[in-house]
DSSP file (Angstrom, degrees, kcal/mol; ACC not computed):
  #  RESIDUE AA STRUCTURE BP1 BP2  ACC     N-H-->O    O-->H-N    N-H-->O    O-->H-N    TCO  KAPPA ALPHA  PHI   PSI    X-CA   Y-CA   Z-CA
    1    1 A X              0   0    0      0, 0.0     2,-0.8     0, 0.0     0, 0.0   0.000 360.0 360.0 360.0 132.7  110.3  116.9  125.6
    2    2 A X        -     0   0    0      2,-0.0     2,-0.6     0, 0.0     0, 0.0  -0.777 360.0-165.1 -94.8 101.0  109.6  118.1  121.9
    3    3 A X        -     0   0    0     -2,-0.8     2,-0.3     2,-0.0     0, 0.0  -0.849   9.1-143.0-111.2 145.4  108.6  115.9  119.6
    4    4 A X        -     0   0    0     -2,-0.6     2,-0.4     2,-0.0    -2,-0.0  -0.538   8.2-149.5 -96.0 145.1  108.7  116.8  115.8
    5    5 A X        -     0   0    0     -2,-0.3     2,-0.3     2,-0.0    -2,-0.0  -0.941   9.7-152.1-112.4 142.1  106.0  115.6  113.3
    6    6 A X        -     0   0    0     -2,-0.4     2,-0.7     2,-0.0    -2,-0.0  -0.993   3.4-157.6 -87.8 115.3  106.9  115.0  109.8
    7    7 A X        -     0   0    0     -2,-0.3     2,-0.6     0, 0.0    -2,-0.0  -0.831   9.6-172.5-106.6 147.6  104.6  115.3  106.8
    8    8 A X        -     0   0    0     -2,-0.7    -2,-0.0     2,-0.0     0, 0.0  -0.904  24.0-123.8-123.6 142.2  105.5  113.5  104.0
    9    9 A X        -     0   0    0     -2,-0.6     2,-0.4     1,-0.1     0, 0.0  -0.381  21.3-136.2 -66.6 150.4  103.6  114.0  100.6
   10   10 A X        -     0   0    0      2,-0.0     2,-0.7     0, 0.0    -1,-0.1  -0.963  21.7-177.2 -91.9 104.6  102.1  110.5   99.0
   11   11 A X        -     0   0    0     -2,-0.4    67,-0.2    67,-0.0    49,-0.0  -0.873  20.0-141.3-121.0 102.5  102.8  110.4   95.2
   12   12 A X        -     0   0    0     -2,-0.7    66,-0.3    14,-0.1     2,-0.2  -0.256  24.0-177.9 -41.7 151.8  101.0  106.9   93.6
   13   13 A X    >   -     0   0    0     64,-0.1     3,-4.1    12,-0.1    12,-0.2  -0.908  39.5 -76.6-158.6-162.1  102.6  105.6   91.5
   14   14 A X  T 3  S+     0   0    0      1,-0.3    11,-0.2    -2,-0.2    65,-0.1   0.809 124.4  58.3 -66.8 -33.6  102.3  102.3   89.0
   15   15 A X  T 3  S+     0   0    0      9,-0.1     2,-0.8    64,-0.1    -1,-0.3   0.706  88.2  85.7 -61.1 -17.0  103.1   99.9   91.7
   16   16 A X  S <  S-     0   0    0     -3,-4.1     9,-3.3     9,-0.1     2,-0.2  -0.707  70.3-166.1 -89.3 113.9   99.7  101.2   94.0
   17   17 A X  B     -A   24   0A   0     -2,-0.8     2,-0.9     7,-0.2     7,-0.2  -0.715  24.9 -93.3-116.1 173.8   97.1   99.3   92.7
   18   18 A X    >>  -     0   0    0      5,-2.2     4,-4.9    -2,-0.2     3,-2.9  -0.539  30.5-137.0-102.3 121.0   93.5   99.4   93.0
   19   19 A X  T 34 S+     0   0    0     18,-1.9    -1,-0.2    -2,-0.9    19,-0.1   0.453  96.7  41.6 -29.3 -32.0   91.8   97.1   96.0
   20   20 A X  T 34 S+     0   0    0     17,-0.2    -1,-0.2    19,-0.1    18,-0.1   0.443 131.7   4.7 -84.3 -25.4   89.2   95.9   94.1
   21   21 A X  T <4 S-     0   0    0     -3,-2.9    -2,-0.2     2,-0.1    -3,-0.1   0.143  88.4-116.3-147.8   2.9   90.2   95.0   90.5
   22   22 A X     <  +     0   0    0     -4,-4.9     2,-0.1    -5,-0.1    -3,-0.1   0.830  67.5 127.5  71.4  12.3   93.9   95.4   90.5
   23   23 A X  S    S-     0   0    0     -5,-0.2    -5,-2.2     1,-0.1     2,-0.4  -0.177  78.5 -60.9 -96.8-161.5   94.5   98.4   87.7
   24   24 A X  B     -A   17   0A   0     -7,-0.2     2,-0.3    -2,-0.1    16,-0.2  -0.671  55.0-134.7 -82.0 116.6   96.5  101.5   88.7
   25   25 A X        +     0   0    0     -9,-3.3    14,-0.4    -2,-0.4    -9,-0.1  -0.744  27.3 177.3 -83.0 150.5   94.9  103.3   91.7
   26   26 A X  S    S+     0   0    0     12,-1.4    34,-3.8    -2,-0.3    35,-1.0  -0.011  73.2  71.1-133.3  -0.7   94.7  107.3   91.3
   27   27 A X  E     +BC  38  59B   0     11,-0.8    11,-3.5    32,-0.2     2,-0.5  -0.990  51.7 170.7-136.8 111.5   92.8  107.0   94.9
   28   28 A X  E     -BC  37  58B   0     30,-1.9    30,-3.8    -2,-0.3     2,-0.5  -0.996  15.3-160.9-128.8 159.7   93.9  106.2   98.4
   29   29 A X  E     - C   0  57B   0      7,-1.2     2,-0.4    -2,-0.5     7,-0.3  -0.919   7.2-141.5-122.1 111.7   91.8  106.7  100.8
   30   30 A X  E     + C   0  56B   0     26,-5.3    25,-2.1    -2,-0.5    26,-1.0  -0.725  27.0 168.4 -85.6 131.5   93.0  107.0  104.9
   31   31 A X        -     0   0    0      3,-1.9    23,-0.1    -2,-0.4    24,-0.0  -0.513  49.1-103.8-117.5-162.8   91.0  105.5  107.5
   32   32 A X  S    S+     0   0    0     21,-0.3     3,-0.1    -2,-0.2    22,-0.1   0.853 122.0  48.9 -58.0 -36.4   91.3  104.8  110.9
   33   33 A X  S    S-     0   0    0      1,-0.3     2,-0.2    -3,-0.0    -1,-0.1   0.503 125.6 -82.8 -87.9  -4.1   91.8  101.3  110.3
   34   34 A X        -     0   0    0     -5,-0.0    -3,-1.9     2,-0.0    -1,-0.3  -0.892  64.1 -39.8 133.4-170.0   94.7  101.9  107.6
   35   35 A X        -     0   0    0     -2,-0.2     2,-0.2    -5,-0.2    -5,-0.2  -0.390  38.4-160.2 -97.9 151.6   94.7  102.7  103.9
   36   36 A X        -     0   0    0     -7,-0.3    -7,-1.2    -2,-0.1     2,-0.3  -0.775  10.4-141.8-101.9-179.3   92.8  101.7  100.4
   37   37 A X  E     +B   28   0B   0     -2,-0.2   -18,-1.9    -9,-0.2     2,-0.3  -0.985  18.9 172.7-136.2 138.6   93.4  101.9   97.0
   38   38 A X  E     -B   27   0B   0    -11,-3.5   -12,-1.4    -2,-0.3   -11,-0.8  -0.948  26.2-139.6-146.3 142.1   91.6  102.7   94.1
   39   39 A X        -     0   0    0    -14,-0.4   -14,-0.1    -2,-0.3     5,-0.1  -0.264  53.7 -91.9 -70.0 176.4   91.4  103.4   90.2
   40   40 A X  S  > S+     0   0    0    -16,-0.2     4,-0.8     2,-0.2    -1,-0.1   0.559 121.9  48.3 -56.4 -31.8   89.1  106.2   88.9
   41   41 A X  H  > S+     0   0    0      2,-0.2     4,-1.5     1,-0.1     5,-0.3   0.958 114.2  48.5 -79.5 -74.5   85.9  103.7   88.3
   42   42 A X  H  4 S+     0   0    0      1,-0.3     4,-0.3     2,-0.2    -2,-0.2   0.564 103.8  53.7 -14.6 -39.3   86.2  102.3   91.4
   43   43 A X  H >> S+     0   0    0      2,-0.2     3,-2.1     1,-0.1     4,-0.9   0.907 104.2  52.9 -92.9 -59.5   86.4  105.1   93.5
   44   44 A X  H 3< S+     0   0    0     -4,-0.8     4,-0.2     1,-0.3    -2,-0.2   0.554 103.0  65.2 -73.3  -3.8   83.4  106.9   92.4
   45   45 A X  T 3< S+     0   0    0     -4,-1.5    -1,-0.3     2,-0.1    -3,-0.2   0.682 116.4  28.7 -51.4 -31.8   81.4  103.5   93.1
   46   46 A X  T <> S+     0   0    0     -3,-2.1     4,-5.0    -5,-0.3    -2,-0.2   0.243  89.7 112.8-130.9   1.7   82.2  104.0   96.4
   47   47 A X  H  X S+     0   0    0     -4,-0.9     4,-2.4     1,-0.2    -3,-0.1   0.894  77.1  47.2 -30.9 -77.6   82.5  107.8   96.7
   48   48 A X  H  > S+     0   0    0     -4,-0.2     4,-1.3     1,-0.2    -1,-0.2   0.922 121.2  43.6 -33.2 -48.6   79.3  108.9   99.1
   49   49 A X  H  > S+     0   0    0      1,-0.3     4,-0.9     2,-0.2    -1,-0.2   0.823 115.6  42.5 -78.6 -25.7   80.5  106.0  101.4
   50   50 A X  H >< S+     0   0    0     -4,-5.0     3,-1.0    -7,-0.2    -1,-0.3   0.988 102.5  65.8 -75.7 -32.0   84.0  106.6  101.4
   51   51 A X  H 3< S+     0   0    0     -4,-2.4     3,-0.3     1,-0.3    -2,-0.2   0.559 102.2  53.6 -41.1 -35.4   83.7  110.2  101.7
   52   52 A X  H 3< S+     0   0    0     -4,-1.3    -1,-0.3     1,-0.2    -2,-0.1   0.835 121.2  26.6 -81.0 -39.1   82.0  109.5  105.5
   53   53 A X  S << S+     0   0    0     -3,-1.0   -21,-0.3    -4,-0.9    -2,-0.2   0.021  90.6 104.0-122.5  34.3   84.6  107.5  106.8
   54   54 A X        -     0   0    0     -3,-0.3   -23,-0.2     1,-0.2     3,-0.1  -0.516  47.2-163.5-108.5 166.5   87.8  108.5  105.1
   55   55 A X  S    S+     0   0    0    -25,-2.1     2,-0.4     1,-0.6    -1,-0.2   0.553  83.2   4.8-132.1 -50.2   90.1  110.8  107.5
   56   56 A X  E     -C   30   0B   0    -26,-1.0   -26,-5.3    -3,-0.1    -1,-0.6  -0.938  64.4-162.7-147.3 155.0   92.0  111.8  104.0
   57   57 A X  E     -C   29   0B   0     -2,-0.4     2,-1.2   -28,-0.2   -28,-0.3  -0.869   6.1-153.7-129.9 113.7   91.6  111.1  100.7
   58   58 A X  E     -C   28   0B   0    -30,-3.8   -30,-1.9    -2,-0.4     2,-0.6  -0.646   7.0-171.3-108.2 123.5   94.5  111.5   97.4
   59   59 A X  E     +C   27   0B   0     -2,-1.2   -32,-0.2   -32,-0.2     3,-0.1  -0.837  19.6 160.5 -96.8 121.4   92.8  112.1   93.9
   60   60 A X    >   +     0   0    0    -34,-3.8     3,-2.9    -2,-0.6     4,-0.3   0.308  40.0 110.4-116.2 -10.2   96.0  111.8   91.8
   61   61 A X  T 3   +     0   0    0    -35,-1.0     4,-0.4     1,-0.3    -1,-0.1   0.573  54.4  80.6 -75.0  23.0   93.5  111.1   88.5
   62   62 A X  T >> S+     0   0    0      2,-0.2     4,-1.7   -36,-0.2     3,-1.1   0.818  83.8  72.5 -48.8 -36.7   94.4  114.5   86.9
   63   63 A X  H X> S+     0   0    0     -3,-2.9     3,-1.5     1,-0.3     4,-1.3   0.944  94.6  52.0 -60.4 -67.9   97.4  111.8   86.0
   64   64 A X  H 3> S+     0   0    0     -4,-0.3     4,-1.4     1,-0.3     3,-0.3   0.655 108.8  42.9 -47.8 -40.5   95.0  110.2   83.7
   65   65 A X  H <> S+     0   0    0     -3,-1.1     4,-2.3    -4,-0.4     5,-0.3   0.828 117.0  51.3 -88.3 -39.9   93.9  113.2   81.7
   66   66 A X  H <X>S+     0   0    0     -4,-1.7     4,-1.4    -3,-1.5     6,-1.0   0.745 107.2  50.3 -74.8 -18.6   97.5  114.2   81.6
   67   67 A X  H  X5S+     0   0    0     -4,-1.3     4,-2.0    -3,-0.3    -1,-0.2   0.912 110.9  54.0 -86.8 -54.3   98.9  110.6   80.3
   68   68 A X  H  <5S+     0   0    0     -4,-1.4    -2,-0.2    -5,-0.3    -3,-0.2   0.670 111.7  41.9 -76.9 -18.1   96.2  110.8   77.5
   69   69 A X  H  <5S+     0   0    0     -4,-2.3    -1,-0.2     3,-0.1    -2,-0.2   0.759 130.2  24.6 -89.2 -36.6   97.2  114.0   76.3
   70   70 A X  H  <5S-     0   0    0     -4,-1.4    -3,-0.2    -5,-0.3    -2,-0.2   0.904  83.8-135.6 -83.6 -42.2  100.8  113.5   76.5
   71   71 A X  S  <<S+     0   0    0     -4,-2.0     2,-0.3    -5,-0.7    -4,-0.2   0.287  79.7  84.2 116.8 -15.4  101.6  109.8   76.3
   72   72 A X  S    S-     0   0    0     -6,-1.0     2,-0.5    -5,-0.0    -1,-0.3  -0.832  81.8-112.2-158.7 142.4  103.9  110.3   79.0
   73   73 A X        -     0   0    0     -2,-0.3    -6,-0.0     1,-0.1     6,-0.0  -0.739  39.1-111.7 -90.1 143.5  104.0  110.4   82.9
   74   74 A X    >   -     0   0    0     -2,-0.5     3,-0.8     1,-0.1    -1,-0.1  -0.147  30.6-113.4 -49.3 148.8  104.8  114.0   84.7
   75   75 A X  T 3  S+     0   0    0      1,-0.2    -1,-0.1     3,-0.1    -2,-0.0   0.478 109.8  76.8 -67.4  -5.5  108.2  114.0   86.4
   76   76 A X  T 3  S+     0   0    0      2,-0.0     2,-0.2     0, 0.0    -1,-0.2   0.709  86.4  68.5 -53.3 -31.5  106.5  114.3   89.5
   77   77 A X    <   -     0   0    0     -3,-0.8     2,-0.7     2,-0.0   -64,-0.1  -0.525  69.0-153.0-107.4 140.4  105.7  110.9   89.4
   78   78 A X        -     0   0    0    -66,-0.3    -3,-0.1    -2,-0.2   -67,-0.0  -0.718  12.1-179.1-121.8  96.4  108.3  108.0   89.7
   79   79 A X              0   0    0     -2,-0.7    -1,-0.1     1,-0.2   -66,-0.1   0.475 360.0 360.0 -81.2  -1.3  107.1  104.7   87.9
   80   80 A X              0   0    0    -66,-0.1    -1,-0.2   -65,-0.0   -67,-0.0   0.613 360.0 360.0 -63.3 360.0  110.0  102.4   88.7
């Protein structure tokens, strides 16, 4: 018996917020135990330590840089 894996890409968006304070997270972090979330401040409090026990990590904050230059979210991104 064959079983098929699916990966499916993770794109934040405004509704993933950040574990700690509640802004927009740009960071999740996979563990064993399940997921966080975090914004940009946040996350790089906690870098070294997540960085050891994280199994995967998504940095989506290029979105900031990209928001501050445009105004405007890529179309990647679905904010409803």
């Amino acid at each position: 018996m064959s079983v098929e894996v699916q990966v499916v890409e993770r794109v934040l968006n405004a509704n993933d917020r950040c574990d700690q304070c509640g802004s927009q997270a740009y960071f999740a972090v996979f563990l064993e135990a399940g997921e966080l979330y975090f914004c940009r401040h946040h996350y790089f409090k906690n870098e070294t330590a997540l960085k050891e026990v994280a199994t995967d990590i998504i940095d989506q904050s290029a979105e900031l840089h990209h928001r501050q230059e445009t105004g405007a979210y890529p179309d990647s991104l679905d904010q409803s």
